[in-house]
C-alpha positions in Angstrom: -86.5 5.9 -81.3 -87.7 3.0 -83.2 -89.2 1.6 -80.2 -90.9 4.7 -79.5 -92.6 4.9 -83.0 -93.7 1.4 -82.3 -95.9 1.9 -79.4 -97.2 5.3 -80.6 -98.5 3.1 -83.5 -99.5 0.5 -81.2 -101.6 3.4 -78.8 -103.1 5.0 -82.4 -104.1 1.6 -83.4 -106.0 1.2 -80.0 -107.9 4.8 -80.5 -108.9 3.8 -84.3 -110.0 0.2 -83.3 -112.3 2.1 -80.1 -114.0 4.6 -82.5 -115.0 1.7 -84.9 -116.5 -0.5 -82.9 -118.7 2.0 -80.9 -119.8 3.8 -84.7 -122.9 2.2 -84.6 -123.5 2.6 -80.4 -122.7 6.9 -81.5 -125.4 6.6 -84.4 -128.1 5.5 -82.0 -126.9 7.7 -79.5 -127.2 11.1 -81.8 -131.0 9.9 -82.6 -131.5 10.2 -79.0 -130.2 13.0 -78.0 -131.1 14.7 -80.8 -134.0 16.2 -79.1 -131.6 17.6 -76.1 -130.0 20.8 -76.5 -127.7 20.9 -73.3 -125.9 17.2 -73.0 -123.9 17.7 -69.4 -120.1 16.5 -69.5 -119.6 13.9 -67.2 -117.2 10.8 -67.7 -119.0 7.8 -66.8 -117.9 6.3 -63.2 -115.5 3.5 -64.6 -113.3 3.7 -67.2 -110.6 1.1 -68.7 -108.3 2.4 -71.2 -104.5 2.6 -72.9 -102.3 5.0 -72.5 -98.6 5.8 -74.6 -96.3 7.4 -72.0 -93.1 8.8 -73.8 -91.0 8.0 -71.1 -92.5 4.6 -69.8 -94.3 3.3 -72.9 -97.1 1.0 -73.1 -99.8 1.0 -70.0 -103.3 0.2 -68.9 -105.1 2.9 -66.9 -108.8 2.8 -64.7 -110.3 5.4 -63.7 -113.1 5.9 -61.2 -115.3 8.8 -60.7 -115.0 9.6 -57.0 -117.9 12.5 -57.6 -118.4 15.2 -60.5 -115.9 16.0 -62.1 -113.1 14.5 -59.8 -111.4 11.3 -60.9 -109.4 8.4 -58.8 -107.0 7.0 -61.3 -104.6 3.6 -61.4 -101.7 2.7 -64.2 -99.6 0.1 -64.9 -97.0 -0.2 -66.9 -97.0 -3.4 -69.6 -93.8 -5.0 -69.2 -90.9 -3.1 -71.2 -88.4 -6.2 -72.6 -85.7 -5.8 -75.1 -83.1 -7.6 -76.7 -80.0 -6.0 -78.4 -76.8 -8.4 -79.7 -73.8 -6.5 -78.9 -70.2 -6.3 -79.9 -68.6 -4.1 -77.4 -66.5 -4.6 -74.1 -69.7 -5.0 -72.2 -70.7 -8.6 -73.8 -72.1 -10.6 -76.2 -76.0 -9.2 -75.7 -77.8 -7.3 -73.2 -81.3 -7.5 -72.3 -83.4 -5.3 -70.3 -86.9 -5.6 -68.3 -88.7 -3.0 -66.9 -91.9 -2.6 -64.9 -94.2 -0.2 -63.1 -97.4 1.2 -61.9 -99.1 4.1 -60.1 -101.8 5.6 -58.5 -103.3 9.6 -59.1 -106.1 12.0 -58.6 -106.9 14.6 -61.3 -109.6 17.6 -61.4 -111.8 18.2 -64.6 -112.6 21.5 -65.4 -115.1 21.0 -68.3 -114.5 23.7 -71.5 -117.7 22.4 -73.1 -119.5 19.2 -74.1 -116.8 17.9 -75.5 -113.9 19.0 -74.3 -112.3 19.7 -70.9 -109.0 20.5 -69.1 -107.8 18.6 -66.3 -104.6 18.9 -63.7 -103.9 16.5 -60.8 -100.8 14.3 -59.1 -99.5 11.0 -59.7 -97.2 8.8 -57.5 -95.5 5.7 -59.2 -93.4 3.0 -58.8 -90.8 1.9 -61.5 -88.3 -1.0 -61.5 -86.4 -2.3 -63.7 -82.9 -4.7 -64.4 -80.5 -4.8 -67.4 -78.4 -8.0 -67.7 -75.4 -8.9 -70.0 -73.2 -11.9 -71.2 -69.8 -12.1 -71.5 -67.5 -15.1 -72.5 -70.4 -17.1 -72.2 -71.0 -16.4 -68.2 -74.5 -14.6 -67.6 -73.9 -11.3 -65.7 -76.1 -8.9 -63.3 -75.3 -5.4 -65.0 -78.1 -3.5 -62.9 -80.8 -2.9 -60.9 -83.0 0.2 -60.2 -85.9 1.1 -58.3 -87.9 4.5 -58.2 -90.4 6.4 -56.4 -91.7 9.1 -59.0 -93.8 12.3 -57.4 -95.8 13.7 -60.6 -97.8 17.0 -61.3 -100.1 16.5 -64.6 -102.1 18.7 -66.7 -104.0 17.4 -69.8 -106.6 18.0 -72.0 -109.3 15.4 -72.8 -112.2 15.1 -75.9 -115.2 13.2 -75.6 -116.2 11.1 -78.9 -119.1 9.8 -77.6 -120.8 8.9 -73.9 -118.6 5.4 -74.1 -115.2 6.9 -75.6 -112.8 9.9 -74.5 -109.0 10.6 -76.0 -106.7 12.6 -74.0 -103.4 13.9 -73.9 -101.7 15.0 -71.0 -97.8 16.5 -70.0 -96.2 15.3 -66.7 -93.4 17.1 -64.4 -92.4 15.9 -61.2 -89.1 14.7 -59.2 -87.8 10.6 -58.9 -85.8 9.3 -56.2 -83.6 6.4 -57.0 -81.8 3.7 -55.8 -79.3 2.0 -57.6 -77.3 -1.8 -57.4 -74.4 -1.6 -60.2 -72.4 -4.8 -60.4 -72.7 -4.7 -56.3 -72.4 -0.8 -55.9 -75.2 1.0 -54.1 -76.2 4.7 -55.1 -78.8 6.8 -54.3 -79.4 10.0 -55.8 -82.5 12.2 -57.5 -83.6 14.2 -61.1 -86.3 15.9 -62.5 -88.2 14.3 -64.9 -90.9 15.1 -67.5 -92.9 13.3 -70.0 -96.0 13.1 -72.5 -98.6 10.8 -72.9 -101.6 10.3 -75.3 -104.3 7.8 -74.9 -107.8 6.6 -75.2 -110.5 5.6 -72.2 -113.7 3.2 -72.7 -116.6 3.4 -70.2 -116.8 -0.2 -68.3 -120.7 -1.4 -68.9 -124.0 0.8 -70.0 -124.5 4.3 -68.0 
């Protein structure tokens, strides 16, 4: 839970620091639009931002505008490492490392100038390996790979013509396979997850 809070506040920290430096760049841009009464919502054509995933933490996304409204998208996954002393039958300390990426297509559906809903799929890649020490001998614990088939559906607010926030839920199914201390296993689950994050456009439009 703990680490959870962590890069939530990490993600937030992100969004704040994206609105302040682009206050002035929205000033300018209201005095010239102010003239316009119909400002169409489109996302410019390349977008780097961060995303919080509840489920796989902190990641970097792009996104590409294949045409209107219609949006090729790539994450991946900042490595997850922790560190925990233990006292139980498993060891003296574990550690675990974790990484990932994936690759998507979502659909915009725009409510209004600012706002607009959008729904798509995502397939990703996830691996990751756990270790622990015991009477001073280092031991493989684990090892896991995934293939994760996503449906998402999310809703996304557009600050300015540089900035966007969004926040999105994902369901879908992962297939995994599994090396425990030299046992093999295979085997399936649903899974779901949240994720809130913030896109900056890549250059002038």
């Amino acid at each position: 839970m703990k680490k959870t809070i962590i890069h939530f506040l990490y993600t937030l920290a992100f969004i704040i620091f994206s609105i302040n430096i682009n206050a002035q760049g929205l000033s300018l841009e209201n005095l010239r639009d102010k003239n316009k009464s119909n400002i169409e919502f489109t996302n410019p054509k390349n977008q780097l931002g961060v995303v919080f995933n509840s489920h796989e933490g902190i990641s970097l996304m792009y996104k590409r505008e294949l045409k209107k409204d219609l949006f090729l998208r790539g994450e991946i996954d900042l490595p997850g490492f922790s560190f925990q002393d233990r006292s139980d039958e498993q060891g003296s300390f574990s550690y675990f490392l974790n990484l990932g990426a994936s690759l998507g297509i979502e659909k915009h559906i725009p409510i209004n100038r600012r706002f607009s809903f959008y729904y798509g799929a995502e397939l990703g890649l996830n691996w990751y390996t756990q270790k622990f020490r015991r009477d001073g001998q280092s031991t493989s614990f684990g090892k896991n790979t995934s293939l994760n088939l996503s449906a998402i559906a999310g809703l996304q607010y557009r600050i300015n013509n540089r900035i966007s926030i969004f926040g999105e839920v994902n369901a879908g199914y992962e297939f995994n396979a599994s090396n425990y201390n030299g046992n093999r296993y295979k085997y399936g689950r649903y899974n779901n997850s949240f994720s809130l994050g913030a896109m900056i456009k890549l250059g002038k439009k």
